[in-house]
BALOBA-1460 file (C-alpha; in Angstrom, 3 decimals):
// residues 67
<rec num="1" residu="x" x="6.478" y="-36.927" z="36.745"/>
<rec num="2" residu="x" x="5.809" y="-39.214" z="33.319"/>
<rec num="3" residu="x" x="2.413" y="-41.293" z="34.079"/>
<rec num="4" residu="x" x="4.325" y="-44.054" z="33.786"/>
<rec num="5" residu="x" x="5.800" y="-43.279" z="37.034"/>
<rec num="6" residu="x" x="2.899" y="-42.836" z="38.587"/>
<rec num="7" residu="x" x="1.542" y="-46.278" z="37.471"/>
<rec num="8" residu="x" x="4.048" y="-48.486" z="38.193"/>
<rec num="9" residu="x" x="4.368" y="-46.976" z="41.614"/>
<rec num="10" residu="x" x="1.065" y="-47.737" z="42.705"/>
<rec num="11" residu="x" x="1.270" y="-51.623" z="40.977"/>
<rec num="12" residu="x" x="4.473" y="-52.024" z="43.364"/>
<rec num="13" residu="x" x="2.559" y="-50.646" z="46.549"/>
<rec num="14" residu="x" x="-0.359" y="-52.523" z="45.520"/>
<rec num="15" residu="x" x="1.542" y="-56.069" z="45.652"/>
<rec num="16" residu="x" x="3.628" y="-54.615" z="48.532"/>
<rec num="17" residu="x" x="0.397" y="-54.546" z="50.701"/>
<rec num="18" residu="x" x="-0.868" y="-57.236" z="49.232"/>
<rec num="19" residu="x" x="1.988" y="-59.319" z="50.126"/>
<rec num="20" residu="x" x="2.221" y="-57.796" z="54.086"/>
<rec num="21" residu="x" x="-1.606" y="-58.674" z="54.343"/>
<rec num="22" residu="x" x="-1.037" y="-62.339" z="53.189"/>
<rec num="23" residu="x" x="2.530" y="-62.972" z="55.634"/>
<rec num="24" residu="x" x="0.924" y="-61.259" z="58.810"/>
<rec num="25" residu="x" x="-2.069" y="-62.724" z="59.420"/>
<rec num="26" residu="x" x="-2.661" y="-59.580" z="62.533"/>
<rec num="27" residu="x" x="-2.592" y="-57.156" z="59.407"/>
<rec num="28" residu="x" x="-5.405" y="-59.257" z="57.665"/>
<rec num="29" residu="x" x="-7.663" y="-59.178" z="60.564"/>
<rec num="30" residu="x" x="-7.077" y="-55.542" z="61.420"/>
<rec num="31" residu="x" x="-7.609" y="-54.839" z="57.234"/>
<rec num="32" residu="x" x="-10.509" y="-56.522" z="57.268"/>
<rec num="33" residu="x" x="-12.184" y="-55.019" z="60.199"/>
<rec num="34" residu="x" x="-11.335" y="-51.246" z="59.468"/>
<rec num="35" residu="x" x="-11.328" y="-50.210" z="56.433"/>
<rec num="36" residu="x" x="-9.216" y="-46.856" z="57.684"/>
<rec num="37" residu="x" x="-6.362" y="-49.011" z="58.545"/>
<rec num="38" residu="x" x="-6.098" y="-50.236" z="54.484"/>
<rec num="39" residu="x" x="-6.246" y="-46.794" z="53.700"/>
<rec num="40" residu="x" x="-3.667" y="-46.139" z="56.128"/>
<rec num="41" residu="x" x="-1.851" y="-48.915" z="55.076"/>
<rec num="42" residu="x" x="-2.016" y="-48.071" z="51.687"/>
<rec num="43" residu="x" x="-1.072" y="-44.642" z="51.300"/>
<rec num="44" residu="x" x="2.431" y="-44.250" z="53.284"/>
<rec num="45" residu="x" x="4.008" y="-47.061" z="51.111"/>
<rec num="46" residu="x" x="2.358" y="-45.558" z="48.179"/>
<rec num="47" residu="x" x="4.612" y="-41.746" z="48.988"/>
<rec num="48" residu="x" x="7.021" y="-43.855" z="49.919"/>
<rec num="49" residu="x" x="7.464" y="-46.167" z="46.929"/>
<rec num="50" residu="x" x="6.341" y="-43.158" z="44.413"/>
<rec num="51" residu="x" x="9.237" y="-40.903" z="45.556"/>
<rec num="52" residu="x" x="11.397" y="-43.446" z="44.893"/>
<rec num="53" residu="x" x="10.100" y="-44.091" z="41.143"/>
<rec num="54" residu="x" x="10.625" y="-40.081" z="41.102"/>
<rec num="55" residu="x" x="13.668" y="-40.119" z="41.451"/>
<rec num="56" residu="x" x="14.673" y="-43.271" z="39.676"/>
<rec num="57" residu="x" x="12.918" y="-41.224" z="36.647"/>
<rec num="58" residu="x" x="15.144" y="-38.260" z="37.413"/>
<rec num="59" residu="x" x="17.953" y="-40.428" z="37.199"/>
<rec num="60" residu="x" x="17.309" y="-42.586" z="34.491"/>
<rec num="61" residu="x" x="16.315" y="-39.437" z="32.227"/>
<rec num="62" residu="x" x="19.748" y="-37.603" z="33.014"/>
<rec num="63" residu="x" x="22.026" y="-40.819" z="32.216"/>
<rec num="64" residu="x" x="20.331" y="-40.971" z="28.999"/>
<rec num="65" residu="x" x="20.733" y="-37.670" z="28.097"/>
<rec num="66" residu="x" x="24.401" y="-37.375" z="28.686"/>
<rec num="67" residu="x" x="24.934" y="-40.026" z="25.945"/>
């Protein structure tokens, strides 16, 4: 996995829970309250979102290797 991967998977997962804390105002309370519920928050997106990066890597590399 290229940093780069890495990197822009945890930008998109940043805004993603950024954006979930700002439209659901429960989430904001809850976030702010307990900090293990961020964390919580956080990280399943995060595997989530950087699996999908993987293999969008995987992907990318192998189309531009054919040509």
């Amino acid at each position: 996995m290229k940093p780069t991967t890495f990197a822009v998977a945890f930008v998109l997962t940043v805004c993603l829970v950024l954006v979930g804390v700002a439209m659901f105002p429960v989430l904001a309370q809850a976030a702010t309250q307990n900090n293990e519920f961020v964390f919580g928050f956080f990280l399943g997106p995060f595997v989530v979102v950087l699996f999908f990066c993987w293999l969008g890597e995987k992907l990318l590399l192998k189309a531009l290797k054919k040509k």
